[in-house]
C-alpha positions in Angstrom: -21.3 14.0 12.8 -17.8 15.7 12.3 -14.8 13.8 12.2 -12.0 14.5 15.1 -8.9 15.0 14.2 -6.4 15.7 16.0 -3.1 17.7 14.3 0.9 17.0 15.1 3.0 19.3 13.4 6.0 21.5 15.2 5.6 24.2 12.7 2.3 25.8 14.3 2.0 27.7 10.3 1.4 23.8 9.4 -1.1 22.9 12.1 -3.1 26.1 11.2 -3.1 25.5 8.1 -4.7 22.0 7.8 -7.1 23.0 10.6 -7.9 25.5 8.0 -8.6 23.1 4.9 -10.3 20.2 7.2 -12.7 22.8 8.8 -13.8 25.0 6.0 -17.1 23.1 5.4 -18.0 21.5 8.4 -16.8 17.4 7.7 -13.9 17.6 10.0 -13.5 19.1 14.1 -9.9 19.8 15.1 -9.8 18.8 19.0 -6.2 19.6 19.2 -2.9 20.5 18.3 0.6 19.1 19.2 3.8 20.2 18.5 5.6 16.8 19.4 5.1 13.1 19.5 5.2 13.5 23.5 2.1 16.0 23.8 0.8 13.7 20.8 0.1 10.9 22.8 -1.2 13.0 26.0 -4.0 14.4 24.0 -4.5 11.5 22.0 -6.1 9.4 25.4 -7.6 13.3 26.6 -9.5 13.6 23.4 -9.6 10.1 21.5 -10.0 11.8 18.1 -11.1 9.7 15.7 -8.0 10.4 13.6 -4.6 11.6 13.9 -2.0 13.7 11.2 1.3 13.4 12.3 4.6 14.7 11.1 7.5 12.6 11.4 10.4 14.7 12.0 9.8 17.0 15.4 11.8 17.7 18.4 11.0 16.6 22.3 9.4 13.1 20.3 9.6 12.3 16.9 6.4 11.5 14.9 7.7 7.4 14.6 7.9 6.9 18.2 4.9 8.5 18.8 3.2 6.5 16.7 4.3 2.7 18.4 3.4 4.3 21.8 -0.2 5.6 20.5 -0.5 2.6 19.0 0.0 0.3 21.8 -1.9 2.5 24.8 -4.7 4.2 22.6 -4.9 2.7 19.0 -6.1 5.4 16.5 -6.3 5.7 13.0 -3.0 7.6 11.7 -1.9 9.6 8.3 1.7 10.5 8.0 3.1 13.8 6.9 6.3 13.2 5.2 8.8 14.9 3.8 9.8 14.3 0.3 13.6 13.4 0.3 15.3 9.6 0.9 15.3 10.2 4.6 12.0 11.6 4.4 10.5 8.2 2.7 12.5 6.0 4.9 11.1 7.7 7.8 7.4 7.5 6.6 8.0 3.2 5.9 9.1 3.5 9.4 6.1 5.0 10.6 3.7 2.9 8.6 5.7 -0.1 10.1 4.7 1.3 13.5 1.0 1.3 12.6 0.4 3.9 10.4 -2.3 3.9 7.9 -1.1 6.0 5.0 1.0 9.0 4.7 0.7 12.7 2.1 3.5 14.6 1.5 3.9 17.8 3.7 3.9 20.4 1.2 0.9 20.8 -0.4 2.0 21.4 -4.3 3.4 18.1 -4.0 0.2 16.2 -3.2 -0.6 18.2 -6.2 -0.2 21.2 -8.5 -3.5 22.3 -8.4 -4.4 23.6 -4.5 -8.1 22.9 -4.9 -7.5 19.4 -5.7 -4.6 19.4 -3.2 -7.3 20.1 -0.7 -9.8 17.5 -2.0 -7.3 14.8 -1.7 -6.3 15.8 2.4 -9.9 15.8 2.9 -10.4 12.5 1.2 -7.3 10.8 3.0 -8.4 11.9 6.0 -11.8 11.1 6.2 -10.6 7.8 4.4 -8.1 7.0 7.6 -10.2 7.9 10.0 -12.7 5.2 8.9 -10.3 2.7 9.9 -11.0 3.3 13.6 -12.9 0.5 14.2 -10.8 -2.3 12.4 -7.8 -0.7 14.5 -9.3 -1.1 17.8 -10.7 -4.6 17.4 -7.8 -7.5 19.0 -5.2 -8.8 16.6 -6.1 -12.4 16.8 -9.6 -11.6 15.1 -8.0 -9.6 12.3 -5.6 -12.5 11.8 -8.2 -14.9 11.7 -7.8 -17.4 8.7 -11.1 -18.4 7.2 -10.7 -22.4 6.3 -14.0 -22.6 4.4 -12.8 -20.0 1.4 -8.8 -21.2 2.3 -7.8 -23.0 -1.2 -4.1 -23.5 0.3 -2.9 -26.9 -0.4 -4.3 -27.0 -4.0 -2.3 -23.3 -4.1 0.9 -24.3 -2.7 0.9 -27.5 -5.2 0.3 -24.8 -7.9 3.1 -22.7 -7.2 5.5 -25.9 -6.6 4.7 -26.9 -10.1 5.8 -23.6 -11.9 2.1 -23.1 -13.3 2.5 -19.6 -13.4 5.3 -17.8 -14.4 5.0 -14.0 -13.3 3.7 -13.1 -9.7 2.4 -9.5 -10.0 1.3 -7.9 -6.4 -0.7 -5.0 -6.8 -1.7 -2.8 -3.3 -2.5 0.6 -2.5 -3.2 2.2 0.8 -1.2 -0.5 3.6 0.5 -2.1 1.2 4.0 -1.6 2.2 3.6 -3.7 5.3 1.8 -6.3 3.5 4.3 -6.6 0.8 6.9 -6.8 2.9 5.8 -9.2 4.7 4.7 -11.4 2.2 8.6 -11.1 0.3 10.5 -11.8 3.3 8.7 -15.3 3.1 9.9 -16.2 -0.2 13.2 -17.8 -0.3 16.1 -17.4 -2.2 15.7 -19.6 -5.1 12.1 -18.3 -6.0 11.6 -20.1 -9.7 9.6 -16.8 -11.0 9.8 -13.4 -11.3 7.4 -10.9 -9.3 6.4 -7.4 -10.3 5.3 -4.7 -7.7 2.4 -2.3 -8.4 2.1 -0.1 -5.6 0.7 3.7 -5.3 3.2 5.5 -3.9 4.9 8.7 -5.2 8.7 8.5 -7.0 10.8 9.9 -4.5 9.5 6.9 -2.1 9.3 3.7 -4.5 13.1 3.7 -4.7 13.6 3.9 -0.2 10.6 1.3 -0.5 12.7 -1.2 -2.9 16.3 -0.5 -0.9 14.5 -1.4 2.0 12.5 -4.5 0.9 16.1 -6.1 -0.9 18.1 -5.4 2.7 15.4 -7.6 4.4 14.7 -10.1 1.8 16.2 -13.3 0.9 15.3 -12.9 -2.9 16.8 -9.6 -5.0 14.3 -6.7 -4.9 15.1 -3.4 -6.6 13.3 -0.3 -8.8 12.5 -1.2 -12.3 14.1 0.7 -14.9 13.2 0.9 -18.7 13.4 -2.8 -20.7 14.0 -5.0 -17.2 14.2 -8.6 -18.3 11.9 -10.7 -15.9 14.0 -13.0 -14.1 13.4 -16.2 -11.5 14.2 -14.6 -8.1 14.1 -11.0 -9.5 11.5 -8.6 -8.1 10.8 -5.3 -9.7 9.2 -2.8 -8.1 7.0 0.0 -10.3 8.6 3.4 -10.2 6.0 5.6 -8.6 5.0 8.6 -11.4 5.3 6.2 -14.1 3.5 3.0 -15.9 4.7 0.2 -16.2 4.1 -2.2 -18.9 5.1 -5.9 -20.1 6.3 -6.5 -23.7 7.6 -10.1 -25.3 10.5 -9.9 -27.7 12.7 -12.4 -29.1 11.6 -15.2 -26.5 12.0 -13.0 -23.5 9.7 -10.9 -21.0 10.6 -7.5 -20.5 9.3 -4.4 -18.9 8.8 -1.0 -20.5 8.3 2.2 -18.6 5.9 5.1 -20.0 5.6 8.2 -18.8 2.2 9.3 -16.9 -0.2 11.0 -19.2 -3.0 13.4 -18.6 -6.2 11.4 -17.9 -4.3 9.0 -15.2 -5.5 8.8 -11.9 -2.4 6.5 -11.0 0.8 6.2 -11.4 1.7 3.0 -11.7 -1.8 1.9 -12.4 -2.2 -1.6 -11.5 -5.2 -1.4 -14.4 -2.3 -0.6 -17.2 -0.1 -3.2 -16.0 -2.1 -6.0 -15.7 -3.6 -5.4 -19.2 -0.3 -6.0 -20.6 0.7 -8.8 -19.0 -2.6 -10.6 -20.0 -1.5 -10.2 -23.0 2.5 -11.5 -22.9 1.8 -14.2 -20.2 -2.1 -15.4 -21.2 -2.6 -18.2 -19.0 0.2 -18.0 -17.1 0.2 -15.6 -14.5 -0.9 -15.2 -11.0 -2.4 -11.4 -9.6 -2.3 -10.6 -6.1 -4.8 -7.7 -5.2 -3.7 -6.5 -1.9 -5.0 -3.7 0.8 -5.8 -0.6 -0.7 -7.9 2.5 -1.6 -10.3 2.7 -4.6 -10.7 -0.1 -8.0 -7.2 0.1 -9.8 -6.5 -3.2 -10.8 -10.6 -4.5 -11.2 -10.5 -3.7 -15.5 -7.0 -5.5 -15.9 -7.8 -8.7 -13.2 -11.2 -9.0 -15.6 -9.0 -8.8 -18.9 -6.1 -11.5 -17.1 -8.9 -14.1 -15.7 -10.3 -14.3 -19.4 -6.8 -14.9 -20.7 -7.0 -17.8 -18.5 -4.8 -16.6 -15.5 -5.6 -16.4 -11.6 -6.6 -13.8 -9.7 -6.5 -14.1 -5.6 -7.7 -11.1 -3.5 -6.4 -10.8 0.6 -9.4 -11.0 2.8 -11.4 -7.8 4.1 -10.3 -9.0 8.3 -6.5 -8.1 7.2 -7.0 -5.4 4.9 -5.7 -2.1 6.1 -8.4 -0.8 3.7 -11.0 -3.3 1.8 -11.1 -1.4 -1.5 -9.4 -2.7 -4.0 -9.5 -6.4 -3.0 -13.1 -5.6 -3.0 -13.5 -4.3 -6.3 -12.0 -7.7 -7.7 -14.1 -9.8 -5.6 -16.9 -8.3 -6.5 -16.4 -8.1 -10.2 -16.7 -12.1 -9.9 -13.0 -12.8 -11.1 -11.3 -13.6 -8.4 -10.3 -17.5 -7.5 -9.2 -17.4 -4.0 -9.3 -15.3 -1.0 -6.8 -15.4 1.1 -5.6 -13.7 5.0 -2.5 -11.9 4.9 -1.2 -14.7 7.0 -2.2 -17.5 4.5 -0.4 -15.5 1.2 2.8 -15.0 3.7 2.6 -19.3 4.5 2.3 -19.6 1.0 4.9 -18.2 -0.9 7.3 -18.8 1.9 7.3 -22.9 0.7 7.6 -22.0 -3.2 10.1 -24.0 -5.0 
């Protein structure tokens, strides 16, 4: 059975034009088209499509709005379109804070170079948000819901307050900016240990996504830039289009920041990074795999756990998307499994 989507776009060239891509080979059914957030939500409850592409910047109603209101009177799966400037990528956290899924750049050369593949990946990120429907229709108390008999929490929090590991590296794809943010707002000021960010998200928005998460933070967040010291309290975020790597040099942790090369599917790669820091940190690190889209991050957990270091994964109930988290669980590495609500009690009592 097709998918329904339904398109939001004020440029009517724009809604044509995805109608165009999703429908060429059958997979997808446009059931409408909106030219504002307001007609947005009034075909949204006439049609209940089971997914919804939404611009963010449109007169009468703007995409964000639309999205809280959908969101709260007829919950549907959403993917952003976004432009690509600062205001652009702020807008787009917005969004995603309203209940977005995941978000594309508008233009299409931006997504990528090559328009074949440009079109592959709409199709994928579609058809991969629109799978979400029934996790965002189901009440928020069961998607919360802690599981006590995998819930290692008092043994964890004792870990942390003894300083067993030294680096916290989060690594998240698709609905990982909510989740990171809030699990950092948690953490208070005096955290003893550095924390490294690996999320997939494009340049021009990993540098709104770090201003953002340091104004609502307690602890200093900001973009990693080439030979970073790792610092207690400091979080570094991954530059999006680059990799990110962890080197040891005269008694001190730094980072080191490579440029993407052909052959990489991401950029950062959670897989790169977390090689490295098996390497620097052995037995002393802790991995967070959080929501997201695909296996990055499954190689390097495997290469960390046999260097001795933990690995937790957040539970399927809060992922936005039970890929990744997945992909370490079921490679047998992971040592606990936590809600998103158990990870955001945790680190909030690290000392």
């Amino acid at each position: 059975m097709a998918i329904r989507v339904l398109i939001v776009d004020d440029s009517h060239f724009m809604c044509k034009r995805i109608a165009e891509i999703l429908e060429e080979d059958g997979q997808f059914k446009v059931v409408g088209m909106a030219k504002n957030g307001s007609e947005a939500i009034a075909l949204a409850a006439m049609t209940e499509p089971d997914v919804i592409t939404m611009d963010v910047e449109m007169p009468v109603m703007d995409g964000i709005t639309a999205v809280k209101q959908i969101m709260a009177e007829t919950p549907t799966p959403i993917l952003m379109f976004s432009a690509s400037t600062h205001v652009g990528a702020q807008a787009t956290l917005d969004a995603l804070d309203a209940g977005a899924i995941d978000f594309l750049p508008k233009q299409f050369n931006e997504i990528n170079g090559d328009h074949e593949i440009a079109r592959h990946i709409l199709k994928s990120r579609v058809r991969s948000v629109a799978l979400q429907a029934e996790r965002i229709k189901r009440p928020q108390a069961l998607v919360l819901k802690s599981h006590p008999e995998r819930s290692l929490y008092t043994m964890s929090r004792r870990k942390l307050n003894r300083y067993e590991f030294e680096l916290l590296v989060i690594v998240a794809s698709t609905g990982g900016p909510v989740a990171i943010q809030k699990i950092l707002t948690k953490i208070p000021a005096q955290c003893p240990i550095p924390i490294l960010l690996v999320q997939h998200m494009p340049g021009n928005f990993t540098s709104s996504f770090a201003e953002r998460l340091n104004a609502l933070c307690k602890i200093q967040v900001r973009e990693a830039v080439n030979h970073d010291e790792l610092l207690p309290g400091l979080v570094l975020l991954a530059p999006g289009g680059q990799q990110i790597e962890v080197e040891a040099r005269a008694g001190k942790r730094f980072i080191v920041l490579k440029p993407k090369v052909a052959g990489d599917i991401y950029s950062p790669c959670a897989d790169i990074t977390l090689t490295t820091v098996a390497k620097v940190y052995r037995n002393k690190a802790l991995a967070i795999v959080l929501t997201g889209m695909g296996a990055d991050g499954r190689e390097g957990a495997k290469i960390m756990q046999q260097a001795g270091s933990d690995i937790w994964a957040q539970d399927e109930a809060s992922c936005t998307i039970y890929g990744m988290p997945k992909a370490v669980v079921d490679a047998g590495v992971v040592a606990k499994i936590c809600t998103l609500v158990e990870l955001m009690q945790i680190f909030r009592e690290i000392n």
